[in-house]
GURO-961732 format. One record per residue: x, y, z negated of N, C-alpha, C in turn; residue number from 1. Coordinates in Angstrom, 2 decimals. Atoms other than C-alpha are relative to their C-alpha. Last residue first. Example, Ala and Ser with C-alpha at 12.3 -4.5 7.8 and 13.67 -1.06 7.14 Angstrom:
// residues 2
<<-0.82,-1.19,0.06>,<13.67,-1.06,-7.14>,<-0.77,1.09,-0.73>,2>;
<<0.89,-1.19,0.00>,<12.30,-4.50,-7.80>,<0.90,1.20,0.00>,1>;
END
This chain:
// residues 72
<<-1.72,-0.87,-0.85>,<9.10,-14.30,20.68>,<0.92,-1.16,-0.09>,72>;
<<0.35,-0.32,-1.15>,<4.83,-15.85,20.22>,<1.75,0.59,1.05>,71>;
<<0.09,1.90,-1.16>,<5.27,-17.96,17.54>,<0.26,0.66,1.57>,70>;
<<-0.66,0.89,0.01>,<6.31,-14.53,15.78>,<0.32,-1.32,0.80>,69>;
<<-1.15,-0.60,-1.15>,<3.68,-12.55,17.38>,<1.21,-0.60,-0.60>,68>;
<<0.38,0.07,-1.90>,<1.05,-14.87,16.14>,<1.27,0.83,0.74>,67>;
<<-0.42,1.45,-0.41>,<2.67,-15.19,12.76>,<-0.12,-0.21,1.16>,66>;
<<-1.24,-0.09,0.15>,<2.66,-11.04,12.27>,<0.31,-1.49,0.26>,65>;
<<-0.27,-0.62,-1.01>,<-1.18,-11.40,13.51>,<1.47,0.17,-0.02>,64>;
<<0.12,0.84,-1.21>,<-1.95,-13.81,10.50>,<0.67,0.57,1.43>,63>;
<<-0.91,1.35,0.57>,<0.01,-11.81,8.02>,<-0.59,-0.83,1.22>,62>;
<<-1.85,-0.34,-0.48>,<-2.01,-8.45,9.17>,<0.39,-1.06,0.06>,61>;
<<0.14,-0.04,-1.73>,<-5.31,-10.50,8.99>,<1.29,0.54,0.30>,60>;
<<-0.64,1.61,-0.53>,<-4.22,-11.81,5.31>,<-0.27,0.04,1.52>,59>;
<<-1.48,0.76,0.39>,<-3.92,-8.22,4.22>,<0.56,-1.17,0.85>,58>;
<<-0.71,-0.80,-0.84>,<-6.98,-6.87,5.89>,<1.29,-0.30,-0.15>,57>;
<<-0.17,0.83,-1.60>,<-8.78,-9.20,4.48>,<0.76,0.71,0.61>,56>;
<<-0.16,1.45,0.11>,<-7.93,-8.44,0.87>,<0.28,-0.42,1.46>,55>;
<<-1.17,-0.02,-0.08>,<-7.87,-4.55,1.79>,<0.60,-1.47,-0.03>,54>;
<<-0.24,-0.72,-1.23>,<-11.76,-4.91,2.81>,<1.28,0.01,0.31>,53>;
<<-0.06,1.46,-0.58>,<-12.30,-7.60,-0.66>,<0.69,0.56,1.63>,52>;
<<-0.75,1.00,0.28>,<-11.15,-4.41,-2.42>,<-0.37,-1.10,0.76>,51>;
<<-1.19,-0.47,-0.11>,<-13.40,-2.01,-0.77>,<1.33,-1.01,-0.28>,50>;
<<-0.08,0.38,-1.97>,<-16.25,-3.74,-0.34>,<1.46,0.01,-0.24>,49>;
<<0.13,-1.02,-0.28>,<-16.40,-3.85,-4.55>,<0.66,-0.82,1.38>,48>;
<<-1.09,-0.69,-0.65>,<-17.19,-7.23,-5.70>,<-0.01,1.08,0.43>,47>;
<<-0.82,-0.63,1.78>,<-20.44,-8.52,-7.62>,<1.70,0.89,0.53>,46>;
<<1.07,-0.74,0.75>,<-22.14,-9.41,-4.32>,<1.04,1.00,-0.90>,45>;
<<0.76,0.48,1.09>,<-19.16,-11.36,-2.86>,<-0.96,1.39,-0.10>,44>;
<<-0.98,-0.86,1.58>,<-18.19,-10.87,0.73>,<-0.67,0.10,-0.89>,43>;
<<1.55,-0.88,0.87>,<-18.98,-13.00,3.50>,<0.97,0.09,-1.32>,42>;
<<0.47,0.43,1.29>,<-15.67,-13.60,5.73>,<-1.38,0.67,-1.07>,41>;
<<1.53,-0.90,0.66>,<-14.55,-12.84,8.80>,<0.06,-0.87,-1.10>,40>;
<<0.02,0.73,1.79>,<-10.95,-13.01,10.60>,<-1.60,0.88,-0.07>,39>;
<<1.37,-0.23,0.67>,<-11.01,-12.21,14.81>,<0.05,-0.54,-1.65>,38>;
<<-0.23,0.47,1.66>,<-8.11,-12.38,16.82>,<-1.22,0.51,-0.63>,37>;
<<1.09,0.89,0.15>,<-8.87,-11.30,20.27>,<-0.47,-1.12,-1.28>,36>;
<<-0.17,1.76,0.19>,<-5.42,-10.18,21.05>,<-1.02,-1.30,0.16>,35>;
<<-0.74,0.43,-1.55>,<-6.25,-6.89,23.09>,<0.65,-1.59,-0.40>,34>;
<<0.61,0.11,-1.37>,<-9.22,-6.43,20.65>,<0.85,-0.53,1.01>,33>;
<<-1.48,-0.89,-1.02>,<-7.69,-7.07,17.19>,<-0.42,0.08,1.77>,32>;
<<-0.40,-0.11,-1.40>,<-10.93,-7.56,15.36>,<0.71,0.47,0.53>,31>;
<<-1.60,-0.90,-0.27>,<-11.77,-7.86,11.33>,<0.36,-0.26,1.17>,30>;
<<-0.65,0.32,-1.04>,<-15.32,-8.73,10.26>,<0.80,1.06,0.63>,29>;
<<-0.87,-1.17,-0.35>,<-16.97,-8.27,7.11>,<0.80,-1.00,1.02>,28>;
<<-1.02,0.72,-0.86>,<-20.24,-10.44,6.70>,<1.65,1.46,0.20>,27>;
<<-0.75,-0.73,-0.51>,<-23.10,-9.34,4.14>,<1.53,-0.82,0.38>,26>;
<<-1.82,-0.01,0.22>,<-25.63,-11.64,3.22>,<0.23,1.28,0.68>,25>;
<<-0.58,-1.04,1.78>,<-29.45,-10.42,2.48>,<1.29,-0.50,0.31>,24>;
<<0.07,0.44,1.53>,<-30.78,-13.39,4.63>,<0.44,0.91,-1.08>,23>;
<<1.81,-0.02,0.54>,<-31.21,-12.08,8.01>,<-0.20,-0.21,-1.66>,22>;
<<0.97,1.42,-0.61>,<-27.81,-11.25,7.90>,<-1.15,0.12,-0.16>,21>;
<<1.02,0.35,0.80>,<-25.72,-7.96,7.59>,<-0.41,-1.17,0.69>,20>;
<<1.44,0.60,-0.78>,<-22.66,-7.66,9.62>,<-0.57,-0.49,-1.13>,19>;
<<1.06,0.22,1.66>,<-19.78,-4.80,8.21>,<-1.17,-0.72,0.88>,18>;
<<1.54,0.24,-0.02>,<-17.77,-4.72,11.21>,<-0.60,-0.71,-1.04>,17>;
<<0.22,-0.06,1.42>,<-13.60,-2.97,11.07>,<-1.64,-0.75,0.21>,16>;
<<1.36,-0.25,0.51>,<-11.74,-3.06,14.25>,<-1.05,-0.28,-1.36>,15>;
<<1.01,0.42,0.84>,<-8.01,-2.96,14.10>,<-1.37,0.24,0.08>,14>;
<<0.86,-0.04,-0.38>,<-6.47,-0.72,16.66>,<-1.06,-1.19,-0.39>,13>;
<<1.09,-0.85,0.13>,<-3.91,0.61,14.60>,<-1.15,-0.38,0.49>,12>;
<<0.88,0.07,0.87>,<-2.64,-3.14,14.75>,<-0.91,1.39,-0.75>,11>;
<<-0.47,-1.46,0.43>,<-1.58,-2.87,18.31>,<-0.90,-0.35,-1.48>,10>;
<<1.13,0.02,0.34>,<-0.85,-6.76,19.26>,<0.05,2.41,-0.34>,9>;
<<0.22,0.30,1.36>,<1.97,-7.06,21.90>,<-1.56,0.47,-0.88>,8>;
<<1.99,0.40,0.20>,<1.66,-7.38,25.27>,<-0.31,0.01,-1.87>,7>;
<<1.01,-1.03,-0.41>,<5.06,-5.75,26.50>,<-1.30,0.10,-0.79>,6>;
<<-0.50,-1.24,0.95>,<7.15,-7.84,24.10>,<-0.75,0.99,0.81>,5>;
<<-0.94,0.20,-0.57>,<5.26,-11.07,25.35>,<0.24,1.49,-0.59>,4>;
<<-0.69,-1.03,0.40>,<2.36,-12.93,23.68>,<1.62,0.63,1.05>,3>;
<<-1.39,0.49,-0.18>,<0.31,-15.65,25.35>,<0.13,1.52,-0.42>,2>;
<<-0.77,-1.03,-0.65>,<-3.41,-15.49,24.97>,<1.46,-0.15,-0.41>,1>;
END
């Protein structure tokens, strides 16, 4: 998708999805819907959600601030 100062990303509208596996993992998945950007990652056992939740959420902002960069 092509960026343009109308089309920009909205990052309130972050989606948040905790995906279990067949196997006992746990998946956290981060979704910008009108971009389509997607970050996931399985998250440690021994870790609190919470902290690995702000982790990704960090480096998904930072990715989405490069996309609309490349993008002006």
């Amino acid at each position: 998708m092509t960026f343009t100062k109308g089309n920009m990303v909205d990052r309130d509208k972050i989606q948040f999805d905790l995906i279990k596996l067949l196997n006992g993992e746990r998946l956290l998945r981060l979704t910008e819907p009108q971009s389509g950007l997607a970050l996931e990652q399985k998250l440690a056992p021994a870790d609190a959600v919470v902290r690995q939740k702000e982790k990704l959420l960090s480096a998904f902002q930072a990715a989405l601030a490069r996309v609309e960069l490349s993008a002006a």
